[in-house]
N, CA, C and O of each residue as an XYZ file, in Angstrom:
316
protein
N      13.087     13.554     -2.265
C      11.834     13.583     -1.548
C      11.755     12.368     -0.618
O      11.898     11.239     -1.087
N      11.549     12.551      0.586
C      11.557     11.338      1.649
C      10.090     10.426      1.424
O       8.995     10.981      1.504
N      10.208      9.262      1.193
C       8.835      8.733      0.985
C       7.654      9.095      2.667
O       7.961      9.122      3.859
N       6.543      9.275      2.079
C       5.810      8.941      2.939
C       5.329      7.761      3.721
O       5.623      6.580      3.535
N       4.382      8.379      4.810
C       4.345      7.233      5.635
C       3.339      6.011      4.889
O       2.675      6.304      3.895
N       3.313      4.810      5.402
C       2.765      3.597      4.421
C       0.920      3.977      5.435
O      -0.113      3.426      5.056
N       0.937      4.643      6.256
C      -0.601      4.868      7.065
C      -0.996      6.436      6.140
O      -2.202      6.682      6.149
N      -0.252      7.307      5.495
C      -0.433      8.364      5.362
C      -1.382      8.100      3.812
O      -2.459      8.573      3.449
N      -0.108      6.813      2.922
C      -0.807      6.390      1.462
C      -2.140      5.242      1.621
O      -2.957      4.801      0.813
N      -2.000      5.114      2.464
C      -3.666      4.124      3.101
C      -4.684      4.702      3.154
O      -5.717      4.275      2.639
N      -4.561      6.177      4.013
C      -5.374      6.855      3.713
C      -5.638      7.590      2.327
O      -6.819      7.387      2.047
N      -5.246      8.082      1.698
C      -5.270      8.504      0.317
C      -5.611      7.142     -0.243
O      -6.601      7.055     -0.969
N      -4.942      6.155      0.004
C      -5.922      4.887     -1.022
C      -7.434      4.844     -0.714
O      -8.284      4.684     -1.590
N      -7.727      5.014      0.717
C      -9.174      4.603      0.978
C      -9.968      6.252      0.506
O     -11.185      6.245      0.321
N      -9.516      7.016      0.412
C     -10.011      8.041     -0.218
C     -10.378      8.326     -1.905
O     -11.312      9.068     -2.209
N      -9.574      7.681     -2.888
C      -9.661      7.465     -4.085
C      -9.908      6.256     -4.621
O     -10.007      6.031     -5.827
N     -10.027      5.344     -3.604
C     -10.907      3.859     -4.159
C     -11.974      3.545     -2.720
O     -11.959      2.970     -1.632
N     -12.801      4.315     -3.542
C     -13.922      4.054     -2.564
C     -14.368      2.863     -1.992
O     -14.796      2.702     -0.849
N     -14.189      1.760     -3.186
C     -15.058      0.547     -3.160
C     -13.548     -0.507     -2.773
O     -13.424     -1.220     -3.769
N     -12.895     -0.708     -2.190
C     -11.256     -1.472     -1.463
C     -11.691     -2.810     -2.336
O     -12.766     -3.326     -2.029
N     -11.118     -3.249     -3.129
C     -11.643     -5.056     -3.443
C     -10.948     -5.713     -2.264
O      -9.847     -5.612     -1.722
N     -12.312     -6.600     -2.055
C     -12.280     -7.814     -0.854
C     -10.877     -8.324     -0.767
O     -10.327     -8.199      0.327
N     -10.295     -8.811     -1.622
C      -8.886     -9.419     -1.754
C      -7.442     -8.133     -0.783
O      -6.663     -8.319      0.151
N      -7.714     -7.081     -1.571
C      -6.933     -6.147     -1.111
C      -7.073     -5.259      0.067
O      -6.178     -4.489      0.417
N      -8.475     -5.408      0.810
C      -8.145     -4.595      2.100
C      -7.827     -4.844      3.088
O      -7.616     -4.022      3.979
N      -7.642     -6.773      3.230
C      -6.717     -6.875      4.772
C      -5.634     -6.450      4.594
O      -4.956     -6.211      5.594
N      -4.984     -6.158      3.036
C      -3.539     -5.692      3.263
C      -3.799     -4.221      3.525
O      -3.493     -3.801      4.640
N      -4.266     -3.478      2.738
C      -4.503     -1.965      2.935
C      -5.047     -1.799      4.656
O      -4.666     -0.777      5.228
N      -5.689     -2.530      5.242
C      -6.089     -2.589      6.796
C      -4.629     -2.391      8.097
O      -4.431     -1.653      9.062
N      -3.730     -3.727      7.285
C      -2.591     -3.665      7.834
C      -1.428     -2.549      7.498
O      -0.520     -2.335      8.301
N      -1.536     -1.853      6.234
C      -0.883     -0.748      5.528
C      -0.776      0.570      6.819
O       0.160      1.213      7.295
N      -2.906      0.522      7.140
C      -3.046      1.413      8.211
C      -2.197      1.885      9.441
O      -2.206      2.937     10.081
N      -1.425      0.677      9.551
C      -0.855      0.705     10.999
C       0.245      0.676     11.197
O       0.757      0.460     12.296
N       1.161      1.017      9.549
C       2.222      0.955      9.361
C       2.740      2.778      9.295
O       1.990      3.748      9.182
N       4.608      2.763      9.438
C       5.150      3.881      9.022
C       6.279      3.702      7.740
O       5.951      4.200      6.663
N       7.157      3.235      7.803
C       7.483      2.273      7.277
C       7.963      1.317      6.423
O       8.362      0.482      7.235
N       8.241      0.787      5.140
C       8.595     -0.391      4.473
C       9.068     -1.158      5.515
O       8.544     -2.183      5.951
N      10.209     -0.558      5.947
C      10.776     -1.690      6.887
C      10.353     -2.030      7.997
O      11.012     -2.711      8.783
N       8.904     -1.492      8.266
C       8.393     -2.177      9.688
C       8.178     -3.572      9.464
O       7.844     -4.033      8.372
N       8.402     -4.349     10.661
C       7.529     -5.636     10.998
C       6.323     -5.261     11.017
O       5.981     -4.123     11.340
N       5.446     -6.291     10.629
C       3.720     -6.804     11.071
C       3.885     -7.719     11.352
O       4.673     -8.404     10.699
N       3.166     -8.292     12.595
C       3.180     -9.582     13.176
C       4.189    -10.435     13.141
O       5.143    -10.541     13.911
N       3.853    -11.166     11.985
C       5.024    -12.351     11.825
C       5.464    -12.205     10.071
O       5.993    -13.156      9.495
N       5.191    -11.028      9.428
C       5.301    -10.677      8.283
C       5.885     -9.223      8.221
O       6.328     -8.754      9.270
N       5.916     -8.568      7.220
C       7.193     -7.456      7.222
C       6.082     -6.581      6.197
O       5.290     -7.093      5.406
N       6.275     -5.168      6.456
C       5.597     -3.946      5.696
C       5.695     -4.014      4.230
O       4.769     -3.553      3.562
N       7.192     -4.781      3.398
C       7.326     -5.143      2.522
C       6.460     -6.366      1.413
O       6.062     -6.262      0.253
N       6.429     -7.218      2.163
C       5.519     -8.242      1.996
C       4.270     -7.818      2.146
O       3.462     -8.516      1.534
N       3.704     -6.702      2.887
C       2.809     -6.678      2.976
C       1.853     -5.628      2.062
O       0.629     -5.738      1.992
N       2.762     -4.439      1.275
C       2.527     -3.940      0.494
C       2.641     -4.626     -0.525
O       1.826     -4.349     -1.405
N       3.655     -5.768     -0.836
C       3.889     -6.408     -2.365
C       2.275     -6.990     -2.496
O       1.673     -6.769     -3.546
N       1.567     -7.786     -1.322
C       0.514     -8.080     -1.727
C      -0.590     -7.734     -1.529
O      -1.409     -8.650     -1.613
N      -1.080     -6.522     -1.231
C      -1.669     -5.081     -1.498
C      -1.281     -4.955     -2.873
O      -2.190     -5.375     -3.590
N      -0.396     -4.588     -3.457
C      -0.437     -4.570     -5.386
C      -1.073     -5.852     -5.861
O      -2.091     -5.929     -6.548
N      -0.565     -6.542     -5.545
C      -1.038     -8.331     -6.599
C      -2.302     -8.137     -5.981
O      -2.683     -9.293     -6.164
N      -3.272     -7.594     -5.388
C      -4.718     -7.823     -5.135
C      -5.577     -6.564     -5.222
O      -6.790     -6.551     -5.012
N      -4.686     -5.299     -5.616
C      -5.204     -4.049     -6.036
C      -5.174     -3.864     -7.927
O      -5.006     -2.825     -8.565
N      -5.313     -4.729     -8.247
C      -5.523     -5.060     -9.984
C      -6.862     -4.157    -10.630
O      -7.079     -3.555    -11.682
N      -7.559     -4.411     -9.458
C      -9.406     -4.115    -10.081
C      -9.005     -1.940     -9.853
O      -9.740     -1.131    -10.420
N      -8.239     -1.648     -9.297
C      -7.770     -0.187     -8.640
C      -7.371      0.504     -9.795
O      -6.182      0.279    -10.025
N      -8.149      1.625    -11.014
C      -7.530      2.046    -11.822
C      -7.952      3.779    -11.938
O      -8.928      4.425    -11.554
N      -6.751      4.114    -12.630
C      -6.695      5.358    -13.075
C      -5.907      6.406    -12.839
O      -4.878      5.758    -13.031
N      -5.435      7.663    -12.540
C      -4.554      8.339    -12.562
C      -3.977      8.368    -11.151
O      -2.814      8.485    -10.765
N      -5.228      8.216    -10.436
C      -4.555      8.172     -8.569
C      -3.820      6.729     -8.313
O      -2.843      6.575     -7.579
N      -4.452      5.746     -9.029
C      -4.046      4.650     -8.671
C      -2.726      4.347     -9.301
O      -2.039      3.516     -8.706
N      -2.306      4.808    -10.266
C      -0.699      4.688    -11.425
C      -0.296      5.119    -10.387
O       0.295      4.239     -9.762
N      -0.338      6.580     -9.606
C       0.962      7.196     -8.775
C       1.010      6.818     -8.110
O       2.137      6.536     -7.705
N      -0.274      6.391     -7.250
C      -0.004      5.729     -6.055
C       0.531      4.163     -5.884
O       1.074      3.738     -4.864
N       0.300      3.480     -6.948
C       1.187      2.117     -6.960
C       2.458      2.097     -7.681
O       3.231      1.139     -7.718
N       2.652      3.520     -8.396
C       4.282      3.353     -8.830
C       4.800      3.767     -7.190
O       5.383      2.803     -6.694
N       4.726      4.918     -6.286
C       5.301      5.393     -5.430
C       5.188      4.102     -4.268
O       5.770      4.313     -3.204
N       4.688      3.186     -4.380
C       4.370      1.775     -3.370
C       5.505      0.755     -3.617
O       6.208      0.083     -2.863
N       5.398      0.925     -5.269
C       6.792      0.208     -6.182
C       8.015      0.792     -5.846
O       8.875     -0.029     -5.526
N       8.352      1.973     -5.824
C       9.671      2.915     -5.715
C       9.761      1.943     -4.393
O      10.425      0.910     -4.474
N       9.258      2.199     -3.487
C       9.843      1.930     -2.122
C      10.023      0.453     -1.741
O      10.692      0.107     -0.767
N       9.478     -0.279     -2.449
C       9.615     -2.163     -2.971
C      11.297     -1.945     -3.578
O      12.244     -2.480     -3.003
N      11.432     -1.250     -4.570
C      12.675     -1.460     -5.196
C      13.784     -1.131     -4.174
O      14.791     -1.816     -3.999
N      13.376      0.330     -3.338
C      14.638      0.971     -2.651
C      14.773     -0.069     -1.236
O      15.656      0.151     -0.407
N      14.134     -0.815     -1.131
C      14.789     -1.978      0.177
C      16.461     -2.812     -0.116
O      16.921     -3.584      0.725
């Protein structure tokens, strides 16, 4: 299965966590504008930028949120 796009799971995040914690939506903001793992952002990389989107999506729980941060993880590992 080809991973999806990192703007496609942004949307599905902002759809099943209604409430984004403060900490985690400049990354999920920047997620938006990605396709990707290996895109650049600015002066930072799609990688980095999802790793800390997880370390600040902690408060994010339940069955959407397991798949959707293991399938965030898969694509952290496959770099």
């Amino acid at each position: 299965m080809a991973n999806r796009s990192l703007s496609t799971i942004a949307r599905e995040i902002r759809t099943t966590w209604p409430n984004v914690d403060y900490a985690a939506k400049p990354y999920l903001d920047a997620m938006s504008t990605l396709n990707s793992i290996k895109d650049p952002y600015l002066c930072d990389t799609a990688s980095s930028i999802v790793a800390y989107f997880l370390s600040n999506a902690s408060t994010w729980r339940g069955e959407d949120a397991k798949r959707i941060k293991s399938e965030l993880r898969g694509m952290l590992k496959s770099m």
